[in-house]
N, C-alpha and C positions, 0 to 999 in steps of 0.2 A: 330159373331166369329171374323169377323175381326178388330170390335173395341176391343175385348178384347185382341188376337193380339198384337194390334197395344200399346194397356197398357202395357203389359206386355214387349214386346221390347224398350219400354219407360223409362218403370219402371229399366228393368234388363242396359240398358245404363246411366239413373241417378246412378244406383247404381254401376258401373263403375266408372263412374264419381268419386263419392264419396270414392272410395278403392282406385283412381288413386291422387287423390285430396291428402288426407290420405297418400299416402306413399310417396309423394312429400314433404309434413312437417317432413314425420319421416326423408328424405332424409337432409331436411333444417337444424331439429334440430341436426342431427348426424354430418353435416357437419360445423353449429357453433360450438357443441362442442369439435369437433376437431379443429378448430381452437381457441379454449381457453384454448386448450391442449396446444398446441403449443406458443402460446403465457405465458403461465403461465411458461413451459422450457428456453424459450427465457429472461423472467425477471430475472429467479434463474440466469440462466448465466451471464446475463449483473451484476447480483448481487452480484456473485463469484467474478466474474471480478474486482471489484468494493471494497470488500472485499481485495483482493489480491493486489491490488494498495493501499489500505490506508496502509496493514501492511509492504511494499516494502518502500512505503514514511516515515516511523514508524521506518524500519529499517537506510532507510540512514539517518535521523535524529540523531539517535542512535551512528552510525558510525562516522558521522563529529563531536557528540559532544565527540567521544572518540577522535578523531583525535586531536582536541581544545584541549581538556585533558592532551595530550601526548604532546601535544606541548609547555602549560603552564607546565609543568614538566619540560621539557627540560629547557626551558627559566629560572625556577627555579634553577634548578641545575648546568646550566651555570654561572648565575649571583653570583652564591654563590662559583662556583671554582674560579670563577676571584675575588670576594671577598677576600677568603683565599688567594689565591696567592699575591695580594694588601696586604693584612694584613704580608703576609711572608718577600714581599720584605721590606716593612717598618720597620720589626723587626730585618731584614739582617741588612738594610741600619745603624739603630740605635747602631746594633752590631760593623759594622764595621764605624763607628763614634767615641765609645766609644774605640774600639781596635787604632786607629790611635790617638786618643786624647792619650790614653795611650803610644803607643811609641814614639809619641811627648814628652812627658813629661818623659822618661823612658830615652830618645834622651839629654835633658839637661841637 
C-alpha cells in the first residue's frame, strides 16, 4: 500500500508539475503577445508621426514656393512700372524737346 501511495503522490506531483509547467507558457505566451501588442501601437505611432512630418515638410515647401511666387511677381511688376515710367519720361523728355525746338524757331 505504501508503494502504491507513494505512486500516486508521485504521479499526482508530476502532474502538478505538468498544470504548473503549462500555465507558465500560457503566462509566457500571453505576456509576448502583449508585448507585440504594444509594440505593433508603438510602430502605428512612430508612423503617424512620420506621416505628419513628411505632409508638414510638403507643406512648407508648398509655402516657400508660393512665397518665390509672390516675390517673382513683384519683381515682375516692379520692373515693368519703372519700365513704363522710363518709357514716359522719355516721351516727356522728346515732347518737351520738340516744344522748345518749336518756340525756338517760333522765337525767330
Amino acid at each position: 500500500e505504501r508503494d502504491a501511495d507513494a505512486r500516486i503522490s508521485e504521479m499526482e506531483r508530476a502532474c502538478e508539475d505538468r498544470v504548473r509547467s503549462a500555465r507558465d507558457a500560457q503566462r509566457a505566451q500571453h505576456a509576448a503577445g502583449a508585448a507585440a501588442a504594444r509594440e505593433v501601437v508603438e510602430l502605428r505611432r512612430l508612423l503617424d508621426e512620420e506621416r505628419l512630418i513628411r505632409r508638414d515638410e510638403a507643406a512648407w515647401r508648398a509655402a516657400g514656393e508660393e512665397r518665390l511666387r509672390q516675390r517673382r511677381l513683384v519683381a515682375v511688376a516692379t520692373a515693368m512700372r519703372r519700365a513704363h515710367g522710363r518709357w514716359r519720361r522719355e516721351r516727356l523728355q522728346e515732347a518737351l524737346a520738340v516744344w522748345i525746338e518749336d518756340i525756338t524757331i517760333t522765337a525767330r
